[in-house]
PLY file of the C-alpha trace (Angstrom):
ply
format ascii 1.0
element vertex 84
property float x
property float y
property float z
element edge 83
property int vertex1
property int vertex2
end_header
82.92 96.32 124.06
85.27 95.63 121.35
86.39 98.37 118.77
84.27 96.86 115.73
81.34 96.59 117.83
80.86 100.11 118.55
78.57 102.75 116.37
79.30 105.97 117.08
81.32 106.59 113.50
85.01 108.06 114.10
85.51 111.55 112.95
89.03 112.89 112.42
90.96 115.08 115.10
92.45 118.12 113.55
93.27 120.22 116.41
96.90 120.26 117.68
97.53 116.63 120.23
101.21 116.60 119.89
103.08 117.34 123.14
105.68 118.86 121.24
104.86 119.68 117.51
108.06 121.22 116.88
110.08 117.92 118.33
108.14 115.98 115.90
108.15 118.22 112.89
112.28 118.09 113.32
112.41 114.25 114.01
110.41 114.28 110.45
112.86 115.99 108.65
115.39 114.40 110.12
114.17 111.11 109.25
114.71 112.37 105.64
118.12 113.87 105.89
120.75 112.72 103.83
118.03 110.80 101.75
117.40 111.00 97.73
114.20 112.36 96.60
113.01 108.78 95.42
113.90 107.25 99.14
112.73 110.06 100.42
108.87 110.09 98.89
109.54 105.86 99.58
110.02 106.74 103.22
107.13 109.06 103.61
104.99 106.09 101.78
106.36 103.85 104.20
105.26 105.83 107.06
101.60 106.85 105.90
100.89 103.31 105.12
102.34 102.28 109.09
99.96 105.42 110.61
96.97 104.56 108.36
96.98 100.86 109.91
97.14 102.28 113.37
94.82 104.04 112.50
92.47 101.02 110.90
89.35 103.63 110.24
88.81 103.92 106.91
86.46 106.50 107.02
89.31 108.64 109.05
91.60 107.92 106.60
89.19 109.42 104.06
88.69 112.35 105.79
91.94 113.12 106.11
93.35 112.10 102.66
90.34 114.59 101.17
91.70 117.53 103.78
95.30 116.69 102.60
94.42 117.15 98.87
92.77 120.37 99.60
94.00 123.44 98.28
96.52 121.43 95.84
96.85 121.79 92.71
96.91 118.46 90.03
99.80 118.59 87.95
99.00 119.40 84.14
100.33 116.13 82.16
102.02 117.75 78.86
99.81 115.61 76.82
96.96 117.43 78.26
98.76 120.63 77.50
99.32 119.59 73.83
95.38 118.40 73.07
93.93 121.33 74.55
0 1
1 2
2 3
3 4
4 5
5 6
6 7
7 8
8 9
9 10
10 11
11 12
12 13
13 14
14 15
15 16
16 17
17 18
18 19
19 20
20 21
21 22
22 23
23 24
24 25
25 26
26 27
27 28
28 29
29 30
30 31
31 32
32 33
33 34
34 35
35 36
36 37
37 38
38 39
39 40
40 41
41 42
42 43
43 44
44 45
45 46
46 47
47 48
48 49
49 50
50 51
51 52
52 53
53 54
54 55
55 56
56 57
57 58
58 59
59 60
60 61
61 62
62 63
63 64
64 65
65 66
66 67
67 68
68 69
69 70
70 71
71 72
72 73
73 74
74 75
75 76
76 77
77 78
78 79
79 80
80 81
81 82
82 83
């Protein structure tokens, strides 16, 4: 059976897989060491864009981008600020 024949829909996987999630979690901000902010937010780019085509789900990629946004807060634009 090939992957875009099945129908059971994907859900994402929140709880913990990583065999070491303090390993990872240092090789991530080591990959940003020594890096400006702008090459830094390019390299994080980089790297959701490589995981999001492994990936290939769009519907996971959904789910997690709406968990992600959770709990932030949008930015006020100051031209908001001044019409209000």
């Amino acid at each position: 059976m090939s992957m875009t024949s099945h129908t059971r829909a994907a859900h994402l996987r929140t709880e913990v897989r990583l065999s070491d999630p303090d390993g990872f979690y240092e090789a991530l901000i080591e990959m940003h060491r020594d890096l400006s902010e702008a090459a830094s937010e390019l390299v994080n780019a980089k790297l959701i864009l490589l995981l999001a085509n492994h990936i290939g789900d769009a519907d996971v990629l959904r789910e997690a981008m709406t968990l992600a946004r959770q709990g932030v807060t949008p930015a006020v634009h100051p031209a908001a600020e001044v019409a209000q």
